[in-house]
C-alpha positions as CSV (number, residue, x, y, z in Angstrom):
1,X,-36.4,-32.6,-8.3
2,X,-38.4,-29.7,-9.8
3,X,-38.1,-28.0,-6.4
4,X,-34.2,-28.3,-5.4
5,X,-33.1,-26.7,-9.2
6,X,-33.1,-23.3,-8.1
7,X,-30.6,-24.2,-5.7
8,X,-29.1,-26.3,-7.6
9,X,-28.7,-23.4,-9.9
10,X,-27.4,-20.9,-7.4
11,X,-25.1,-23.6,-6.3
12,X,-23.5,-23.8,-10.2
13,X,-23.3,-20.0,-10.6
14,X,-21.3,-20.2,-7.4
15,X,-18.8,-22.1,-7.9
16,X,-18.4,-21.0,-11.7
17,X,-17.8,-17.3,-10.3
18,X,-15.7,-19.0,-7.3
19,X,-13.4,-20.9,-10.4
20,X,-13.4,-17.4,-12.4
21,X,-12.1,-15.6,-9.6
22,X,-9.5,-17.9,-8.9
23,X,-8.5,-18.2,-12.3
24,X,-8.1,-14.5,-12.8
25,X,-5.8,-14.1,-9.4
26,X,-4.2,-16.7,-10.6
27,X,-3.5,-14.6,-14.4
28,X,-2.9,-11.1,-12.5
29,X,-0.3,-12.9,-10.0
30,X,1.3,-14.8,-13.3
31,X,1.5,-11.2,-15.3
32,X,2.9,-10.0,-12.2
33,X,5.3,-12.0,-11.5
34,X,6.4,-11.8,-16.0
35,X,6.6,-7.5,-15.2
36,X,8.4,-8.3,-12.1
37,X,11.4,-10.4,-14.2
38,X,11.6,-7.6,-16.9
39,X,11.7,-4.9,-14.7
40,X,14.8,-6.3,-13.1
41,X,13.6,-7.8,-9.8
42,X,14.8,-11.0,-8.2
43,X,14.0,-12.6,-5.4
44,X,16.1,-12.0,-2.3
45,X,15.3,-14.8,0.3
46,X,17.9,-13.7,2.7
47,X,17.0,-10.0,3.4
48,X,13.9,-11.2,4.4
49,X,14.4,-10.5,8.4
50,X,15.5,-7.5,7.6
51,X,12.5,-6.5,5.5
52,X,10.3,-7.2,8.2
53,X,12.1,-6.1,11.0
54,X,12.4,-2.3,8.6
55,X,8.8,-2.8,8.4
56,X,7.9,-3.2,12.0
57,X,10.2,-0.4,12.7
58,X,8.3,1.8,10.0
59,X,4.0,0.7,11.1
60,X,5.3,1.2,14.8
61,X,2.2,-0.7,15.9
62,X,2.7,-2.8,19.3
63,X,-0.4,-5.2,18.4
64,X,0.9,-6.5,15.2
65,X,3.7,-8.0,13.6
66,X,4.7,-8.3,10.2
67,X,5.8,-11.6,8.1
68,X,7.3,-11.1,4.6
69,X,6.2,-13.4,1.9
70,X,7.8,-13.4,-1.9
71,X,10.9,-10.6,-1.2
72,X,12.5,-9.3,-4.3
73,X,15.4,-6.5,-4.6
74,X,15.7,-4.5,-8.1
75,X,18.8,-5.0,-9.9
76,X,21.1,-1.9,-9.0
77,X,21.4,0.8,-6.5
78,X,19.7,2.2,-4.6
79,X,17.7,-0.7,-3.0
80,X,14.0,-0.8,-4.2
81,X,12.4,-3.8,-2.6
82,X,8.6,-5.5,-3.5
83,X,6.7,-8.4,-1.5
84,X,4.1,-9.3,0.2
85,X,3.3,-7.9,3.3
86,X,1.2,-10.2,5.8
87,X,-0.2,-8.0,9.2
88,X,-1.0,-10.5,12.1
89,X,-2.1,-10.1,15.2
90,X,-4.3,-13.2,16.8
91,X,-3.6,-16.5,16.3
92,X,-7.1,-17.0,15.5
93,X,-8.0,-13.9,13.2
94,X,-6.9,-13.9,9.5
95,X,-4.2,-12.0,8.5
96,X,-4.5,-8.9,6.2
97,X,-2.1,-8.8,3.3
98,X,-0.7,-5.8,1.4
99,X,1.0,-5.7,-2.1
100,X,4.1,-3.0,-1.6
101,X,7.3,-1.7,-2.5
102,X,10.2,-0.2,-0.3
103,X,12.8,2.3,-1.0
104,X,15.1,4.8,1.0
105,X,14.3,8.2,0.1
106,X,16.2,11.8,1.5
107,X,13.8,14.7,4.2
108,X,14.5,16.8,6.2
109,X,12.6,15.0,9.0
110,X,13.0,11.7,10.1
111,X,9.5,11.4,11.8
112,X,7.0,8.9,11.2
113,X,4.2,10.3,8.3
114,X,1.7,8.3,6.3
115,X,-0.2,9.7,3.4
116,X,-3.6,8.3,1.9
117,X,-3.8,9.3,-1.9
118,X,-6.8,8.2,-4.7
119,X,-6.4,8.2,-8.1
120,X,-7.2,11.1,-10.7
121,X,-10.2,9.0,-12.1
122,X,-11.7,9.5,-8.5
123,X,-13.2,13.2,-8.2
124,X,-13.2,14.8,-5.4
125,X,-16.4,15.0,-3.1
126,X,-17.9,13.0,-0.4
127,X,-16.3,9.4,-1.5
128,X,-13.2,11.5,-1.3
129,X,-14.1,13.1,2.1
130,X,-15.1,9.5,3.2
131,X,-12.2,7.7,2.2
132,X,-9.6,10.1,3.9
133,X,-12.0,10.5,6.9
134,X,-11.4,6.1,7.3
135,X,-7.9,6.4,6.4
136,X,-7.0,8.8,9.3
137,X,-9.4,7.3,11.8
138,X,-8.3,5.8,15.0
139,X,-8.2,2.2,14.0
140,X,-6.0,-0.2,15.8
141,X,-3.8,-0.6,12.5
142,X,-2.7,2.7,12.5
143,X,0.8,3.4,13.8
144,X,1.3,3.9,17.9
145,X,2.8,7.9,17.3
146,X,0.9,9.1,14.6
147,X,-2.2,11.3,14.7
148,X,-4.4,13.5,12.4
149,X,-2.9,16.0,10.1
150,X,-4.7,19.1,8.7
151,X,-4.2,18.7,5.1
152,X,-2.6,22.2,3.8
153,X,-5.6,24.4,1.8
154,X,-3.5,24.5,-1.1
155,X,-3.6,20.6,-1.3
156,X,-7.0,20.0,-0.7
157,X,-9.3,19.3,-3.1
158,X,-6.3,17.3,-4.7
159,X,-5.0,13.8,-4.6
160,X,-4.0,13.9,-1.3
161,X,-7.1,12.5,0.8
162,X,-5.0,11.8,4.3
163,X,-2.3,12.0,6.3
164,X,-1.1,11.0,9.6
165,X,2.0,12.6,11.6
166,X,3.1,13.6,15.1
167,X,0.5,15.7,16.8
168,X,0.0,19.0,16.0
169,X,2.9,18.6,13.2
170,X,2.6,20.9,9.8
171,X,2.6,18.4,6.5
172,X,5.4,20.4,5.2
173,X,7.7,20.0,8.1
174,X,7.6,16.4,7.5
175,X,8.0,16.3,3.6
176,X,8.5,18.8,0.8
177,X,7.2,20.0,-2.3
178,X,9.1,17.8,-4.6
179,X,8.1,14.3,-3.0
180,X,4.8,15.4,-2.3
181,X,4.5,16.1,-5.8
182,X,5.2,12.2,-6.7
183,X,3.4,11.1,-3.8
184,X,-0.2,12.6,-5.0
185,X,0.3,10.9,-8.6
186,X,1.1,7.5,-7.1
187,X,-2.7,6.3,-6.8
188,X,-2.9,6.3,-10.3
189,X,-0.8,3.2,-10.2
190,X,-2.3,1.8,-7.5
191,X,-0.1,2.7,-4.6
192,X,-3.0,4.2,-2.2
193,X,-0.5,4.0,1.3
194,X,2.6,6.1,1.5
195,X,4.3,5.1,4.5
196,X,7.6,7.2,5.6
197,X,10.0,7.1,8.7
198,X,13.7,7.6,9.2
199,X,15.0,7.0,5.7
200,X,12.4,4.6,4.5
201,X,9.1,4.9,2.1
202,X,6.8,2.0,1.5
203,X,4.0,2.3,-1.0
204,X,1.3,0.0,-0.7
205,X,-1.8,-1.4,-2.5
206,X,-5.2,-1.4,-0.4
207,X,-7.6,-3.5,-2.7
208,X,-7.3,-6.2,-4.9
209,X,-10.0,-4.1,-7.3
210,X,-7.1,-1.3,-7.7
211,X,-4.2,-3.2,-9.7
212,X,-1.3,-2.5,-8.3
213,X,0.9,-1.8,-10.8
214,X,4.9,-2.1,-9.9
215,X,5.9,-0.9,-13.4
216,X,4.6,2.6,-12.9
217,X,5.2,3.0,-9.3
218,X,9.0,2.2,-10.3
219,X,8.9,4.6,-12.9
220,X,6.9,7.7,-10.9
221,X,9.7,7.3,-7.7
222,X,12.5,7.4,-9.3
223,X,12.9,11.4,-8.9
224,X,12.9,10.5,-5.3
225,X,15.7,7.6,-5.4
């Protein structure tokens, strides 16, 4: 017996951090859903095709589409919209889910642009030059049109760690000052992915380690609404 109790050991620690993870999604998706209520969201079953047909439109990615799970509208005008966001592609790989919220917002341009910000907390340097150097790569996620954008001098070293636009595009043809200035204090809330085209932002969370937190978000975009 003497022999198997290390196992058995590593086996009990195991599941005891297997039943504490649960436990805790399970709280964080419970305090979610409580902010959600106050805030003045409720659930809106039948924009659902919409939602995911604006989102397809929005990623522009022939290889995936895009299922909606839990849609919910604020109370009031203009239309600010959270869910889940589910990204699928085989029928045999797992899809990749995404915490986000949707609102219209007014530019100039109408052109696809997406924007990687970190939070304050997170000083600039080589994690920094990492994480926008992944963000802007050329994975297979990343939307059909967009390319690499040189990030203005006056913006780097700041929030702003990526973007992505039409090639050879300048980041201030595609949005100004004023939202960019909301946009680069959004990862402090957790929204890490700013996703804009035609009349439409999403803001999405990237990690389950960075809470994404719908309160604040609501609060920091409503300049732009």
């Amino acid at each position: 017996m003497s022999s198997y109790l290390p196992f058995v050991v590593v086996g009990l620690i195991a599941v005891g951090f297997l039943l504490w993870r649960v436990l805790s999604q399970r709280r964080a998706h419970s305090g979610q859903k409580m902010t959600l209520e106050q805030l003045g969201f409720r659930p809106c079953p039948d924009e659902k095709s919409w939602l995911e047909e604006t989102i397809t439109r929005i990623e522009n990615n022939r290889e995936f589409s895009y299922e909606v799970r839990d849609p919910e509208r604020l109370l009031g005008e203009p239309a600010v919209y959270h869910y889940v966001k589910m990204r699928h592609r085989y029928a045999d790989e797992a899809a990749v889910a995404e915490e986000e919220i949707l609102f219209p917002v007014k530019r100039s341009s109408v052109a696809g642009l997406v924007l990687t910000v970190k939070p304050s907390s997170l000083a600039p340097g080589i994690a920094t030059r990492l994480m926008g150097a992944i963000a802007t790569g050329p994975w297979d996620a990343q939307p059909d049109d967009l390319h690499r954008l040189e990030i203005p001098p006056d913006l780097k070293d700041g929030n702003l760690v990526g973007a992505l636009g039409p090639r050879g595009a300048n980041l201030y043809d595609l949005v100004d000052t004023n939202m960019l200035s909301v946009v680069k204090g959004l990862g402090d809330a957790g929204g890490i992915l700013v996703r804009l085209r035609d009349s439409w932002c999403s803001v999405a969370s990237t990690s389950a380690q960075i809470p994404f937190r719908v309160d604040e978000l609501v609060a920091r975009i409503r300049p732009l609404l």
